[in-house]
C-alpha positions in Angstrom: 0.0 0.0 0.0 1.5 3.2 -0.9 1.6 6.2 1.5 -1.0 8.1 -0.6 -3.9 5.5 -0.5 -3.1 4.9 3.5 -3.9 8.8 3.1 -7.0 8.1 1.7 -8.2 5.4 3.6 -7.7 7.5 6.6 -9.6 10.2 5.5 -12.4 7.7 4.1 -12.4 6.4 7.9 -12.9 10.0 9.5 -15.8 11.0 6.3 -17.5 8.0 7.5 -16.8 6.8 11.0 -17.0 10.8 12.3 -18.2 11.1 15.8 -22.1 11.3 15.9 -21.8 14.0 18.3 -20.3 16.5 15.7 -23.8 17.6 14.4 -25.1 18.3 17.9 -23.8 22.0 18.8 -24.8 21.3 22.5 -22.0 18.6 22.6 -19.3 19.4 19.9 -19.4 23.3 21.2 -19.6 22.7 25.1 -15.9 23.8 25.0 -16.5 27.6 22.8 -16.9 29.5 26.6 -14.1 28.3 28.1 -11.8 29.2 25.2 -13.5 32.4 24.9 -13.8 33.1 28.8 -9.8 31.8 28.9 -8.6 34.2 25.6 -10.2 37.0 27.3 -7.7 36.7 30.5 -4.6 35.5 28.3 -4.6 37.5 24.9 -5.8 41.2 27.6 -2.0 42.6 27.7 -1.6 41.9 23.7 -5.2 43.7 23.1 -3.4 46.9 25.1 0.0 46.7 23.7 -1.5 46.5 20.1 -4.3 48.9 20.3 -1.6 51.6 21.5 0.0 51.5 18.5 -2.3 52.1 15.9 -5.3 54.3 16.0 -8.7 53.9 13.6 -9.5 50.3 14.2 -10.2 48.6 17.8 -8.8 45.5 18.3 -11.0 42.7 20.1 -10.0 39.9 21.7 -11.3 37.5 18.9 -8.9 39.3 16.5 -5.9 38.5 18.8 -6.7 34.9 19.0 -6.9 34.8 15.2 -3.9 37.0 14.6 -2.4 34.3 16.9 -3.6 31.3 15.1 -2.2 32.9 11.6 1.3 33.3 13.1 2.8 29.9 12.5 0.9 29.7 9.1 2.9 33.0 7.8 6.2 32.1 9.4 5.7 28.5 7.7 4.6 30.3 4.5 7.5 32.5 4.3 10.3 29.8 5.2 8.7 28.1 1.9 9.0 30.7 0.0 12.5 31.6 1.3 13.7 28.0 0.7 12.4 28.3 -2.9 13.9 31.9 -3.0 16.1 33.2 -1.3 15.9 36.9 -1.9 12.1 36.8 -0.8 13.6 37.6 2.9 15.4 40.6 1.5 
């Protein structure tokens, strides 16, 4: 079996075998207030620091959280591009 149809077959199992609760938004999103109640104590000191510096837009706490998840997908986007180029960096 080659690495792509283990792939597959892996993907087939979560399409079909997904957990029944996943349709049922009073199971699957029991956890939503915590992270929101949690990000509002964590991402508080980031909201201040940022919102100082730039003035015409107020920052929420739901845009820190996303500007946190993007992070790692930029830095990982720009290390591709830098291996396939270099001079992007410059």
């Amino acid at each position: 079996m080659t690495s792509v149809t283990v792939l597959l077959l892996g993907l087939l199992k979560l399409i079909i075998f997904r957990c029944p609760n996943t349709s049922d938004r009073s199971k699957s999103g029991r956890g939503t207030s915590s992270v929101k109640e949690w990000a509002s104590v964590y991402l508080k000191a980031a909201q201040d620091r940022l919102q100082m510096q730039i003035d015409g837009y107020t920052f929420t706490i739901e845009d820190m959280y996303i500007m946190q998840q993007m992070c790692a997908y930029e830095v990982g986007f720009a290390n591709h591009l830098h291996r396939q180029n270099p001079m992007t960096l410059l």
